[in-house]
N, C-alpha and C positions, 0 to 999 in steps of 0.2 A: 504493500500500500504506500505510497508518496504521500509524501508529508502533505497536509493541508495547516492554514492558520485561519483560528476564527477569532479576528480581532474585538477588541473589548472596548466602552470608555475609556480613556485611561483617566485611572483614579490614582489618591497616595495611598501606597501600600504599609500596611501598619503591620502587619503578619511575617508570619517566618521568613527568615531569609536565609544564611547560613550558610554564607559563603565562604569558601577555605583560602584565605588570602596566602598569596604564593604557592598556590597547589600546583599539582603537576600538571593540571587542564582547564580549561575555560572557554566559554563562546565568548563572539567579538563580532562585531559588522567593522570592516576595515578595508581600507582601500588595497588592490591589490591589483598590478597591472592597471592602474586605473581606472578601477571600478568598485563599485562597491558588494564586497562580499562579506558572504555568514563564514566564518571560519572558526575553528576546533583548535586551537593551540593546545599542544601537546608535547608534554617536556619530559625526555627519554635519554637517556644515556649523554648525559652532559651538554643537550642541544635543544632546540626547543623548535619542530615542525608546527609548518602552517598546514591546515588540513582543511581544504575546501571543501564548503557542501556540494553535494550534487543539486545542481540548478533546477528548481520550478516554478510555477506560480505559487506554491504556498511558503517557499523559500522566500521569495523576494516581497509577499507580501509580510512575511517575518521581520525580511529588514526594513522594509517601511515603517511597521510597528515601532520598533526600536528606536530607530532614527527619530519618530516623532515624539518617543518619549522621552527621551533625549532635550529635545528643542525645550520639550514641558515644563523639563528642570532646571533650563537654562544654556542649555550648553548644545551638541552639537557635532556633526562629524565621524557617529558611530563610538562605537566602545565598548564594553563588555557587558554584560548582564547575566541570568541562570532564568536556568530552566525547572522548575521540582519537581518531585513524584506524581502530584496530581497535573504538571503538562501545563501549569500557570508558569508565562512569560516574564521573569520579575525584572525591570531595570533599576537601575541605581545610577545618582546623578554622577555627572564625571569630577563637578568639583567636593567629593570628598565630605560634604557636609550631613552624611547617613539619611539624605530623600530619596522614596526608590516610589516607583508607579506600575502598576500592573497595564498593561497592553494587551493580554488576551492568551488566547490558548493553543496549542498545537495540538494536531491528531495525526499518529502514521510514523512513520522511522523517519526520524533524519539523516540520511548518508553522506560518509564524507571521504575525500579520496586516502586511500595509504602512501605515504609516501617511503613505505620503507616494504611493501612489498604492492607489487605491479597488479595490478588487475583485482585487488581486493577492494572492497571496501569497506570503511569500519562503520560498524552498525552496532550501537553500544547498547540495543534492546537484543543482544541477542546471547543468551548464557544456555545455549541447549549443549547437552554435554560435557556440564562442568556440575562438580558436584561441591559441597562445604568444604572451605582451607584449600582449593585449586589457584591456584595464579590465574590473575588478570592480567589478562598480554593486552586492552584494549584501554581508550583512554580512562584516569581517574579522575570521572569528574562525576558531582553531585551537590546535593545538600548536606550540609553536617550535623549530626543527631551525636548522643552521647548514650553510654552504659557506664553507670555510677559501680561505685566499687559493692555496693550492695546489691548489683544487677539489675537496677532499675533502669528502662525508657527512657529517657528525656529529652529536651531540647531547652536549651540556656540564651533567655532572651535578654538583650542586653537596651539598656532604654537610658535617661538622664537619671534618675536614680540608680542607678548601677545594672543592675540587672535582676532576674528569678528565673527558677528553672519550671516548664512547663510539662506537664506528664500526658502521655495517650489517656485515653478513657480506660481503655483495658491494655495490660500489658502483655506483650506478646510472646507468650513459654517456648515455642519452638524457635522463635529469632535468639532469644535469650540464650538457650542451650546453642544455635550454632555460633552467637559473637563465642562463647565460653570454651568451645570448642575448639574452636583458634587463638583464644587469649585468656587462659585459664583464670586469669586472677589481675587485679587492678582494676582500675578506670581506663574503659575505652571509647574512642572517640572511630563514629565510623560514617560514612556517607549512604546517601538511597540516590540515587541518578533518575534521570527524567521519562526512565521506564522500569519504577520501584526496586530495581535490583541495588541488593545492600552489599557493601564491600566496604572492607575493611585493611588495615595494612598491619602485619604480623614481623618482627625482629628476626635476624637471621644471620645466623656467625656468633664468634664469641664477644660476648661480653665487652670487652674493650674496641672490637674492631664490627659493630654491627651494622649492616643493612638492613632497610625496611620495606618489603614484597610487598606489595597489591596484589589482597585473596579475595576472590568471591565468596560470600558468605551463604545469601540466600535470595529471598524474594520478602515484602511486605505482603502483608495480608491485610487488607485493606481494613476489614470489620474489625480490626484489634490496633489500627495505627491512629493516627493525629486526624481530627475532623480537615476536612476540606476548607479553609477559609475563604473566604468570599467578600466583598464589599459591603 
C-alpha cells in the first residue's frame, strides 16, 4: 500500500512527543538536488546516510504539511519532525522554543531508498521474521517511552514545572516480560516507531569496552498502550 497523508488543522500540540535528541535517525523535509524532499537520516557506522523516500502524492502532500507547519511556528524551509505509533505527524518549531503542531496523519509504508544495499528498500513497518533480542539492521527511529526499575510503563513529560511521568491505562505483561528479556534488570528506556514496533538497545562487550545493539523487542498492543490523543 503507498503511503497516503490525511492532512489535519494544524493545531498546538500539547501531547507526547518524545523525541530522542541525537539519535541515530530522524525524518526531515530538506533540500536535496534542489528540491525538496522527505528524507530518513540515518547514522550507521560512523556516517550518517541521506535516505530518500520513494516519491508520491501522499509523500509530497506530507511535505506540504510540514512545511506549512513550519511557517505556523514561524520559521520555514523544512526540518525535522516525528512520526508516533498512532501515524500522528508531530512538528516542532525550528527555533528551539519547545512549540510543536500536529498537521495530520499518514496511512501505508513509507519507503525509503538503501543506500548501502542496491535494490532494497527500507521499510521500517516491517519485522516478519524477527523474533524478541534479534538485531535491528533497519533505521532506529521512534518515540521514546521508559520501563522504570520496578517495571512499570511510562512516559516522562516534561512541561515548565519540570516534568511527571504519565502511565498506560493498563500495563502491558507480555511487553514487560520481553523489554526484561533483553534487559534483565534497571531502568530502561526504549522506543515504539510509527508502525508500533518496540525496540530497544541492549550493551554488548565487556564492561569497560561496551557497545550498544539495536534489538527488536516486540509489537504494542494497542488495548493495553497510551490512549490516542487528539485535539
Amino acid at each position: 500500500m503507498t503511503v497516503e497523508f490525511c492532512p489535519s488543522e494544524i493545531e498546538y500540540w500539547p501531547g507526547r512527543y518524545g523525541r530522542i535528541v541525537g539519535g541515530e535517525a530522524s525524518f526531515h523535509i530538506r533540500y536535496c538536488e534542489g528540491e525538496l524532499w522527505l528524507v530518513l537520516d540515518w547514522r550507521t557506522d560512523g556516517c550518517t546516510a541521506q535516505c530518500l523516500a520513494e516519491d508520491s502524492l501522499g509523500v509530497r502532500d506530507l511535505i506540504k504539511a510540514v512545511l506549512n507547519g513550519k511557517e505556523f511556528l514561524g520559521g520555514g524551509g523544512g526540518g525535522l519532525f516525528i512520526i508516533n505509533e498512532y501515524s500522528q505527524v508531530i512538528v516542532p518549531s525550528s527555533s528551539g522554543n519547545g512549540e510543536r503542531v500536529i498537521v495530520g496523519e499518514i496511512d501505508g509504508r513509507l519507503l525509503f531508498d538503501n543506500p548501502f544495499e542496491d535494490g532494497d528498500d527500507i521499510d521500517i513497518s516491517d519485522f516478519s521474521g524477527l523474533e524478541c533480542g534479534d538485531l535491528w539492521n533497519l533505521p532506529y527511529v521512534g518515540v521514546s517511552y521508559n520501563l522504570s526499575t520496578k517495571s512499570e510503563i511510562y512516559y516522562y513529560k516534561s512541561h515548565e514545572e519540570g516534568g511527571n511521568s504519565e502511565f498506560p491505562p493498563v500495563q502491558d505483561n507480555e511487553l514487560i516480560t520481553n523489554l526484561r528479556n533483553v534487559r534483565n534488570a534497571g531502568a530502561v528506556k526504549f522506543i515504539v516507531n510509527p508502525y508500533g514496533i518496540v525496540l530497544t538497545k541492549r550493551p554488548v562487550g565487556p564492561w569497560n569496552n561496551q557497545i550498544w545493539e539495536p534489538v527488536f523487542v516486540g509489537y504494542i498492543n494497542f488495548e493495553q498502550w497510551f490512549t490516542k490523543e487528539e485535539i
